[in-house]
N, C-alpha and C positions, 0 to 999 in steps of 0.2 A: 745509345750505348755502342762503343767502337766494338766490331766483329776481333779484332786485333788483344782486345781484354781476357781472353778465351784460347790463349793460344799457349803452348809450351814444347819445350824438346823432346823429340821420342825418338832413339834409334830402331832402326828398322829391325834390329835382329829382335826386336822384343814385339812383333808383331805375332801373333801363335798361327803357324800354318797349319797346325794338325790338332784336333782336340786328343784332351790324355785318354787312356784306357779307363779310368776311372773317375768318373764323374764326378765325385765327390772329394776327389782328390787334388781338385783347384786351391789354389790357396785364395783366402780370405783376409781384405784389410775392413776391418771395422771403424769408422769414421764416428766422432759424436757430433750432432749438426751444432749445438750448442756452444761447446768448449774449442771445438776443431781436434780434440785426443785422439790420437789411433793405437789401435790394437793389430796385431799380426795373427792371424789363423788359419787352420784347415777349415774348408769348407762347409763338412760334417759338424766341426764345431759351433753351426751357426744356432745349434740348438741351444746352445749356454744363454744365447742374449732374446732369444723367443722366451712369452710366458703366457702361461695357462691364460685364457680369455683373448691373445692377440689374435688377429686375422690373416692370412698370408695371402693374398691377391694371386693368382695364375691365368695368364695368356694361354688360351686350350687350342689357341688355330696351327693350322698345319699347314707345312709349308710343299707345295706344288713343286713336281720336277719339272719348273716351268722352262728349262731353257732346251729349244729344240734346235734340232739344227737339219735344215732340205736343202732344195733343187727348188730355180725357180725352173717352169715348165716350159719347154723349148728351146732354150741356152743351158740347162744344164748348172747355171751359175749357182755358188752356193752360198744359203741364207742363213741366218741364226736370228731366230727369233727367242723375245723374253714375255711372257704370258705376265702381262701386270695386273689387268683387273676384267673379270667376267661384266660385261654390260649389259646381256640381256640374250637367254638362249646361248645358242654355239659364239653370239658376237662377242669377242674380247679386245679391249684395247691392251697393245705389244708395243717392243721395242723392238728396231730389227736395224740387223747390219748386214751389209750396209744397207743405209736408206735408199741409197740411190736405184738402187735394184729393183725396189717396188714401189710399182706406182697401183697406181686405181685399177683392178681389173687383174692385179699379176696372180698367176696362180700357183704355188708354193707344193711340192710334195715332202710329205718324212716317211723316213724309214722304208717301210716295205710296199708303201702306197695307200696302208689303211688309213691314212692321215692325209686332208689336205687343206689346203687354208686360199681364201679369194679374200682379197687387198678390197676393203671396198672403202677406205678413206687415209686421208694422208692427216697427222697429229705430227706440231713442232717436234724439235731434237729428235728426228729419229723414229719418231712413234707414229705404228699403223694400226686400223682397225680392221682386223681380220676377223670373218667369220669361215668356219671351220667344219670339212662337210667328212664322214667316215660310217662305218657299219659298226654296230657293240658300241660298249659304253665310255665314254670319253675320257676315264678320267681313269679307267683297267689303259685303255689304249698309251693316254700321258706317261703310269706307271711304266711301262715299255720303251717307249723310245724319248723320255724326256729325262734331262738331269737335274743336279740341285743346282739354283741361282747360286752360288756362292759369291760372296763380296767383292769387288775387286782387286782387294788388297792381299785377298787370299788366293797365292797361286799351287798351292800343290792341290793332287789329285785327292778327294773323300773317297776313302777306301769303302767305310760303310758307311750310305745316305741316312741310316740311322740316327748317325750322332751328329746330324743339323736338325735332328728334332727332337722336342722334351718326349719325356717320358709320358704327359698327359696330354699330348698335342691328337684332337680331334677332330676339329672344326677344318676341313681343308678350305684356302684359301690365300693364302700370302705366299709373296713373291721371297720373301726374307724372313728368317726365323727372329722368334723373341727373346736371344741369347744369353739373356740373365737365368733363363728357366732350365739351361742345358745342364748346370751342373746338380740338379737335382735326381733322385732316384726311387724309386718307388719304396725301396726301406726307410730311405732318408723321411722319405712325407709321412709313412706309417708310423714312424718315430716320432717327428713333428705332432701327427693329431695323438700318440698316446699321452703328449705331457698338455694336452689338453687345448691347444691350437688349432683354431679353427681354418679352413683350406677352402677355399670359394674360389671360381670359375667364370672369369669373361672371355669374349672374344674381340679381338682387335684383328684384323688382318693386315699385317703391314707388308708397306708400300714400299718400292726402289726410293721414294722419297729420302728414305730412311739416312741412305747414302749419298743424298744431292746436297752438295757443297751448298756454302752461305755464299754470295757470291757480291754483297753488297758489303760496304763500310759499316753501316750502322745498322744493327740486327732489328732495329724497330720497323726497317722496310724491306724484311724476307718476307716471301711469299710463301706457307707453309702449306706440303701436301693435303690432303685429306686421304683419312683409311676409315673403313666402314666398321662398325664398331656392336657389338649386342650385350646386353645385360638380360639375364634371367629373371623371373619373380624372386626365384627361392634364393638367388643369389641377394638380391636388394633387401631381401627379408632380413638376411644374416646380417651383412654389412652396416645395417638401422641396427639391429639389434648389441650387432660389436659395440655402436657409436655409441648408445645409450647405456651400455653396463659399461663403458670407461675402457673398453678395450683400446688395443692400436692397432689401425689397420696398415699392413706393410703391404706394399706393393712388390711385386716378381717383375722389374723390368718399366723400362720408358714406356713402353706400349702399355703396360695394365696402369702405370700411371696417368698417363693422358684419356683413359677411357675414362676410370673413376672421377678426377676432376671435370672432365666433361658432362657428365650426368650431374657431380656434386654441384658444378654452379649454375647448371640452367634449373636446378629443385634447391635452391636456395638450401645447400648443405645437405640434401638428403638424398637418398638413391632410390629409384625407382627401375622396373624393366621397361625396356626400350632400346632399339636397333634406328643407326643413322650413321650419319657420316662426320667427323671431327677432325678440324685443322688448329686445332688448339696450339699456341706456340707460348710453351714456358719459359721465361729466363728471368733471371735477377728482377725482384720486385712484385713476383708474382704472389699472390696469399693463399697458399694452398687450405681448400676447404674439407679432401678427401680424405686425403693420408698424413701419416704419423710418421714412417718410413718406408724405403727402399732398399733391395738389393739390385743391383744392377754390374754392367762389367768396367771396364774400362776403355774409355770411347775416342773419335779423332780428335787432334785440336781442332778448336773453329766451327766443332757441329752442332747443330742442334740441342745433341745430347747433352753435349757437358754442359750446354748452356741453361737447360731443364735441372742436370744433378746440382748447379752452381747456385741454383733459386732454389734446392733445399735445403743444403750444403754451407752456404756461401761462397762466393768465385774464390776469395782467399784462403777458405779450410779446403776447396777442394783441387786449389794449384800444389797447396802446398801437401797435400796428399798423392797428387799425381805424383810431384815431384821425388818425394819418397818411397812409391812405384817402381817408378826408373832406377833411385836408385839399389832398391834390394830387389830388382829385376824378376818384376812381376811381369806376367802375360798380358799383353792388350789384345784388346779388340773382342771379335766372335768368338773363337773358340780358347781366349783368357782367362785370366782372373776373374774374381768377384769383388765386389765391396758392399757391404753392408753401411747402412748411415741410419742411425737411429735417434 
């Protein structure tokens, strides 16, 4: 399947640099996977299409003010590193600019000196493994002098780091938030479980992957990240039980999608708890075993993503919903719109 299938127009001004003041104040296109119909809505409104007995899926990880910026030691010269993934103790594998700067041995200062980092391997495009030597706790210290990873296509400043994170984001861990979850709000969910909606809780940590272009012709020969992934008891508990009174389970996002099918086909349809790592890559052809629906936002041409909403969707109900995106000039990207697809 041609990477090029996956493609469409998007002007730049329709990129959203700043998420709104109110979360619930995104607007909402409702997709039917079925027919391909849409519906135009507020956000808030997604409670019209939720019913008593469905499940709503939540990504609870929290996203790191992973991007720091030092001194390497001696020159002075200055680094910016991106905290991708904890390996084991203070060792993390980063990105860092430039590369060139650090080699094996280089040692790195931030901030006010309580932070400092020794290069102790060199990883393709850019990527070092740094382990990271300081006094107090590492992650009060990160709060301090580290920022939010934002996307690259997002260039203004986040006034409040707040709002690159949901409202139930717990799990710290990811380099990138799971941005279909941002326009929720804690009234909104309490509203959600009073019309009798059940609300369950995984963890996906996502990756920079997230934002690494397709870079091949044919999507059948990408190489898909992996992000580390946990399911709880009580959460599997629920999810069997949705399954079995005829609920639907909707998912909050690519990220609680790709968890849920990763558990659903290595238990033959069922969920159980269990923590691991998934490079699952959905697109067109795929048989979804988990989910029933999704909310999600609106994503690059050519990524991964569209190519995952296009396998539930279909690639034709869901070009020709972009297309009508554009043109009653919805938000893309992070801090965007929403879509519902049920």
């Amino acid at each position: 399947m041609k990477v090029d299938l996956f493609d469409f127009y998007l002007p730049e001004e329709l990129i959203a640099q700043t998420p709104l003041p109110d979360r619930e104040a995104s607007r909402l296109m409702v997709l039917n996977k079925r027919t391909g119909e849409i519906n135009h809505e507020t956000f808030r409104n997604i409670l019209s299409y939720l019913q008593a007995g469905d499940c709503l899926v939540l990504n609870d990880t929290r996203v790191l003010p992973a991007r720091l910026y030092g001194e390497k030691d001696g020159t002075g010269a200055k680094v910016e590193v991106l905290l991708l993934k904890q390996l084991d103790g203070d060792r993390w594998e980063t990105l860092v600019k430039p590369a060139k700067r650090v080699k094996e041995g280089t040692v790195i200062t931030f901030g006010d000196g309580r932070l400092q980092a020794v290069c102790e391997g060199t990883l393709e495009h850019g990527g070092r493994v740094l382990t990271f030597h300081y006094n107090g706790i590492f992650y009060e210290i990160l709060e301090s002098l580290g920022e939010m990873p934002l996307p690259p296509y997002i260039k203004e400043q986040l006034e409040d780091r707040e709002r690159y994170q949901t409202v139930y984001a717990r799990e710290r861990g990811s380099a990138a938030a799971p941005t279909a979850g941002l326009h929720f709000t804690e009234q909104l969910l309490d509203d959600i479980r009073k019309k009798g909606v059940h609300i369950a809780f995984i963890t996906l940590h996502v990756g920079l992957g997230t934002f690494r272009p397709v870079n091949v012709e044919n999507i059948e020969e990408h190489d898909m990240h992996a992000e580390f992934y946990q399911m709880t008891e009580e959460t599997a508990r629920l999810l069997n039980d949705v399954k079995q009174r005829g609920g639907r389970i909707i998912a909050v996002g690519t990220t609680s999608t790709r968890t849920l099918e990763t558990i659903a086909a290595r238990h033959n349809g069922t969920f159980v708890a269990e923590s691991g790592w998934t490079d699952i890559f959905i697109y067109p052809g795929y048989e979804f075993r988990a989910i029933d629906g999704m909310v999600t936002n609106f994503h690059l041409p050519k990524s991964t993503l569209i190519m995952l909403v296009s396998a539930l969707a279909g690639r034709e109900n869901v070009l020709r919903a972009y297309e009508e995106a554009v043109k009653e000039r919805y938000r893309f990207f992070s801090f965007g719109d929403a879509m519902l697809i049920i």
